[in-house]
C-alpha positions in Angstrom: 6.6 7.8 13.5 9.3 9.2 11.5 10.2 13.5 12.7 11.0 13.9 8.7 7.8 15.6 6.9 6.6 13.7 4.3 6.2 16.7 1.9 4.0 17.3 -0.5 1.8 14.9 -2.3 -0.3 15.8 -5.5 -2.8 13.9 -7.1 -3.3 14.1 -10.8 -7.0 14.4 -12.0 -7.6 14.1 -15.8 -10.8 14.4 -17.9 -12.6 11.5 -18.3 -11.2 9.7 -15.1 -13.4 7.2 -13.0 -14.3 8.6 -10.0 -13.3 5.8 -7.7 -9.5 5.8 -8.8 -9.5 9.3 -7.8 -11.4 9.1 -4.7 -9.0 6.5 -3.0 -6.0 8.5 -2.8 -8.1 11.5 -1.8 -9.7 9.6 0.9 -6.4 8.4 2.0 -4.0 11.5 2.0 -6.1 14.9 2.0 -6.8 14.5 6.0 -4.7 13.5 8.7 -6.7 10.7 10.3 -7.3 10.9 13.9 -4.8 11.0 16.3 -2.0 12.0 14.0 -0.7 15.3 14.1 -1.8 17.9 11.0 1.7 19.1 11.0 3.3 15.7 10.4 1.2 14.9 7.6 1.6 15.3 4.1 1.0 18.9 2.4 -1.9 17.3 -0.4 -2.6 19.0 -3.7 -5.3 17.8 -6.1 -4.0 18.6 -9.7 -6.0 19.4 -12.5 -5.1 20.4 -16.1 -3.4 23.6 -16.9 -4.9 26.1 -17.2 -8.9 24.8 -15.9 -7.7 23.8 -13.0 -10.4 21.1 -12.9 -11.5 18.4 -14.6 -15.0 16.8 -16.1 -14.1 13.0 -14.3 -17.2 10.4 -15.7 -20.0 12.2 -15.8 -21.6 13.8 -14.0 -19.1 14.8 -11.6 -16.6 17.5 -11.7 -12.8 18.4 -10.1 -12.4 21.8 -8.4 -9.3 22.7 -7.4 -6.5 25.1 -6.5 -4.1 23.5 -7.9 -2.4 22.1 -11.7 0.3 20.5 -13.6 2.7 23.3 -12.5 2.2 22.0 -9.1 2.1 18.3 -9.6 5.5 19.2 -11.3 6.8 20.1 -7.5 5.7 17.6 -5.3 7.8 15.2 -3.7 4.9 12.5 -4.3 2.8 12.1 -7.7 -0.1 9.8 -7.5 -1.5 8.9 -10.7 -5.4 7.2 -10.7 -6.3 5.0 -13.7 -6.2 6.7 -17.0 -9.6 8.0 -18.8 -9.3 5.0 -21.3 -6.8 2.5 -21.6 -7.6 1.9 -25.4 -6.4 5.5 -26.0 -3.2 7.2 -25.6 -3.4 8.9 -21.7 -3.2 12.9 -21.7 -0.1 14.1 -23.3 -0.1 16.9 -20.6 -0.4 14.9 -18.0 2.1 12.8 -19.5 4.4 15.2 -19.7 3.9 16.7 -16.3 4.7 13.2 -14.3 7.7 12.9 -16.6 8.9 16.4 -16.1 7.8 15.7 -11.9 9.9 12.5 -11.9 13.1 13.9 -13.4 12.9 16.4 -11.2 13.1 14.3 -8.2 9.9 13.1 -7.1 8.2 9.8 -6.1 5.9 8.5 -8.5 2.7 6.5 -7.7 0.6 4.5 -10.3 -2.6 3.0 -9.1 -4.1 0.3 -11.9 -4.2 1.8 -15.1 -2.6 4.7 -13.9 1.0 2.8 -14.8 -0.4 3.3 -18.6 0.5 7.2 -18.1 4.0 6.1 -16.2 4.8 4.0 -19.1 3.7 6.5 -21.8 6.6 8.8 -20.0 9.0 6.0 -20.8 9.4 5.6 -16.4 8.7 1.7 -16.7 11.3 0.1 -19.1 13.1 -2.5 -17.9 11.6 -2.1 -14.4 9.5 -4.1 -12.4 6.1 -3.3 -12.4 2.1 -4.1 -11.7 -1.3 -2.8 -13.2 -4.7 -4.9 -13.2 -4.8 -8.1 -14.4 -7.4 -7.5 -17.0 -5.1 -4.6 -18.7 -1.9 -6.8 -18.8 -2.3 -7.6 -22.4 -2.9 -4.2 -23.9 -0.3 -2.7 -21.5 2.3 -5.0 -22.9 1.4 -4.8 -26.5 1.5 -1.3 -26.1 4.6 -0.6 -24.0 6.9 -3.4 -24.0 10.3 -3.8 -22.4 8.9 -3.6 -18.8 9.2 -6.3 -16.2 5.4 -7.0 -15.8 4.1 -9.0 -12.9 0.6 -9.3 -12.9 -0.1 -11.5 -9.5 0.8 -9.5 -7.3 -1.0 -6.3 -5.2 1.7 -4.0 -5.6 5.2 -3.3 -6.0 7.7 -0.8 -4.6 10.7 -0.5 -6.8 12.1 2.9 -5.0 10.6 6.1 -6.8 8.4 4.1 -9.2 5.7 2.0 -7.3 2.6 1.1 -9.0 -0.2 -1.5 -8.2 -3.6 -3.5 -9.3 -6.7 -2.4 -9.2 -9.5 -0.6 -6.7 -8.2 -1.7 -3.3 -4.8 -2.7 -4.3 -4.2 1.1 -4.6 -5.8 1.4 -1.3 -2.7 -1.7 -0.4 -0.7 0.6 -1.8 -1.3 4.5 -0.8 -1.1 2.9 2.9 2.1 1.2 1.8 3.2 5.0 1.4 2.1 5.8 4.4 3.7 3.1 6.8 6.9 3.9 4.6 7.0 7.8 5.2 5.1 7.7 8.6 4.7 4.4 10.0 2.6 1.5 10.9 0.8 3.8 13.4 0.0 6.2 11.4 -0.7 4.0 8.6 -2.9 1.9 10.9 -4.6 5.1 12.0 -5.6 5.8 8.6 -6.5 2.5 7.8 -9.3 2.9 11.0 -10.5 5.7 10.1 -11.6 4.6 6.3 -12.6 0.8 8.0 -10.1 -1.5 5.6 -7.5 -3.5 6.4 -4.5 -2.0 7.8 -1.9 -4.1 5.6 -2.0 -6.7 2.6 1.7 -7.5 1.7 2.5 -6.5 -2.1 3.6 -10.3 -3.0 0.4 -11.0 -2.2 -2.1 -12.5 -5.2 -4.5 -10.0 -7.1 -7.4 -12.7 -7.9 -8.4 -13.8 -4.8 -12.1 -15.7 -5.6 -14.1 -14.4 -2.4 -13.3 -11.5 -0.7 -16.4 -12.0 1.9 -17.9 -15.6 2.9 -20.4 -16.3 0.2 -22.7 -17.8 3.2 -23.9 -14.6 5.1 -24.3 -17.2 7.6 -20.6 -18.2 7.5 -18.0 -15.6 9.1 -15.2 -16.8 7.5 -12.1 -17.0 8.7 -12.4 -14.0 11.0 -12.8 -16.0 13.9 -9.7 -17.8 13.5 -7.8 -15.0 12.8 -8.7 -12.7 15.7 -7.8 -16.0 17.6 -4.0 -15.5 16.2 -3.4 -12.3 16.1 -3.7 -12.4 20.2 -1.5 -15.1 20.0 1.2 -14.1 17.4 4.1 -14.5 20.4 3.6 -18.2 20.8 4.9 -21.0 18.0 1.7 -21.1 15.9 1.5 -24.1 12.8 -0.9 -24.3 10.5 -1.8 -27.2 12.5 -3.1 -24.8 15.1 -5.0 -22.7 12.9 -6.4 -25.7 11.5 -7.9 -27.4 14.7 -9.5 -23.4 15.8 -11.1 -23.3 12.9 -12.6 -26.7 12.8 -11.4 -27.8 9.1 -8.7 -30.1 7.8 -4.9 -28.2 7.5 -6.2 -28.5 3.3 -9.2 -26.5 3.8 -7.8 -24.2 5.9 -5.2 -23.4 3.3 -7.8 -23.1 0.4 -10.0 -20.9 2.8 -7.0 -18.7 3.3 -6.5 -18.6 -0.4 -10.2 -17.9 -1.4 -10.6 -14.7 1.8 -7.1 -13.7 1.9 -4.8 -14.5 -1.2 -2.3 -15.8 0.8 -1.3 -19.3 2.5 -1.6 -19.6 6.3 1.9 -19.2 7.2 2.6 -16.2 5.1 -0.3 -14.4 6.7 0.9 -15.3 10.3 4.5 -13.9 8.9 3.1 -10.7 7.8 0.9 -10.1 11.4 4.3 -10.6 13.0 6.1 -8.1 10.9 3.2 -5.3 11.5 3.8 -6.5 15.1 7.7 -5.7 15.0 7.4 -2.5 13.4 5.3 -1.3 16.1 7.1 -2.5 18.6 9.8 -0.7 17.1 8.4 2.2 16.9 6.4 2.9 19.9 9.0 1.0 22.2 12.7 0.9 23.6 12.4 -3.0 24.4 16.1 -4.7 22.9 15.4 -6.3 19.6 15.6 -10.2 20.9 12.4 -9.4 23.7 10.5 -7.6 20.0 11.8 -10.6 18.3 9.9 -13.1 21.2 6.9 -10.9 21.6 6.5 -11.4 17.6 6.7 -14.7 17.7 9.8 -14.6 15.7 12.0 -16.2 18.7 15.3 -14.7 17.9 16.5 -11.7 17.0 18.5 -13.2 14.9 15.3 -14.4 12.9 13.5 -11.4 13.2 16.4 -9.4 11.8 16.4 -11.8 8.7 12.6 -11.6 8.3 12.3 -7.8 8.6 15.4 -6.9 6.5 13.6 -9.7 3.4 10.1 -8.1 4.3 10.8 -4.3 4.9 14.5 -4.2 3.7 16.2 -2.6 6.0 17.4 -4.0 9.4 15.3 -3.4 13.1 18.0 -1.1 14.9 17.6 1.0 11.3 14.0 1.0 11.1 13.3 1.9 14.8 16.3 5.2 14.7 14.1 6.4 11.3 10.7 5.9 13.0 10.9 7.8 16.8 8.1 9.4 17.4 9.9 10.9 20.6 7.5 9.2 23.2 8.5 5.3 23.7 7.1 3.0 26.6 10.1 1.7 28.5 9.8 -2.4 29.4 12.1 -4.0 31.3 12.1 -7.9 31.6 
């Protein structure tokens, strides 16, 4: 885990908000999750409006809190849930307070039609960006000039990141995390709430089952769990294929339908989680994290982790100490 505070992180609440968009980043950042230090985690603020200080979400329910705009205006991170309606023009308060919050140095989050306020305070032209499928027309007749990818989860483009819909901004506030904190840390959090500690951002929004459609049929869970013990040895597809009883095809349109990603990609990304905690939590040289990974050399792991998490393994593991590393020799 990284010895730099995170700082503070606000979430903006806004009248007429659904309750959901709001609820994820709260569930995700308000707490430390357990075994994580309070003191390392992230000072949260829930925004509301000037002057209320709360906010009437979808009725019925209501936003109480300490905080406002003033104080979204200051934090290091800005969150910002879907907008009330995306056929109307978001809050020009809270418009102007993300605005005024990134020029004055901070982070700023989008999750779904959140990036409708982010693009309202001109933060999206020409850049790379996501929302949810279903908004991509209206967010581009709207606000053109932005680089608008609508397949994938999420995308981090340095203090603008914004993502698709529901879980996607779960992808992505744990994204936040593992990049401020860690992947223990991240992982912690991702217990604690009982997801899925990481979907990569490339990964494809529409994925047509998230859960077996035969109650009967657990999937590919199985299979996986099978891997993920095994992610040091040279897996193929051909491997996964023959444990889970199906034809190398099937397997790849099963890991389409329940994952949104092809078989080797998803064996890439366990092995990068892998690495990352390796190089946090222990001094082993980079070539014995590289074969423990699965990744072989660490000439391959170094090219792998610098495309996946963009910076190099000696880099990553001097930002991430947590102070307390298991020594392994051999």
């Amino acid at each position: 885990m990284s010895d730099r505070h995170p700082g503070t992180l606000a979430v903006a609440v806004a009248p007429g908000q659904p309750l959901f968009e709001v609820a994820i980043p709260y569930q995700v950042f308000a707490e430390a999750p357990p075994g994580i230090e309070a003191s390392t985690w992230y000072d949260f603020r829930l925004c509301g409006p000037r002057g209320t200080r709360h906010a009437t979400m979808r009725d019925p329910f209501v936003t109480l809190t300490d905080y406002d705009y003033d104080d979204l205006v200051a934090a290091d991170t800005v969150i910002v849930p879907a907008t009330p309606d995306v056929r109307r023009d978001p809050p020009a308060d809270l418009v102007e307070a993300v605005r005024a919050a990134y020029e004055a140095g901070a982070r700023v989050a989008a999750l779904c039609s959140g990036a409708f306020v982010l693009a309202a305070a001109g933060l999206l032209t020409g850049r790379r960006m996501t929302t949810h499928w279903k908004h991509v027309g209206a967010l581009r007749e709207r606000y053109p000039g932005m680089d608008l990818d609508p397949k994938v989860l999420y995308i981090d483009d340095g203090r603008i990141l914004t993502s698709a819909g529901t879980m996607a901004g779960m992808d992505l506030c744990l994204h936040i995390i593992r990049k401020d904190l860690g992947s223990r840390a991240a992982n912690a959090t991702a217990r604690s709430l009982v997801v899925p500690p990481h979907r990569a951002g490339g990964q494809a929004q529409y994925v047509q089952s998230a859960v077996p459609a035969d109650p009967a049929d657990p999937g590919l869970a199985a299979t996986l769990a099978w891997a993920l013990d095994r992610l040091a040895e040279p897996l193929t597809v051909g491997d996964l294929a023959r444990r889970a009883g199906m034809s190398e095809r099937t397997l790849a349109r099963r890991f389409h339908a329940e994952l949104g990603a092809t078989p080797l990609r998803w064996l890439l990304t366990q092995r990068i989680i892998l690495a990352r905690e390796l190089l946090e939590s222990t001094d082993i040289p980079v070539d014995a994290v590289a074969q423990r990974c699965g990744l072989g050399t660490a000439a391959n792991l170094r090219a792998h982790f610098g495309r996946e998490v963009g910076i190099a393994p000696s880099e990553y593991r001097r930002s991430h100490r947590s102070g307390r590393h298991e020594v392994v020799t051999g």
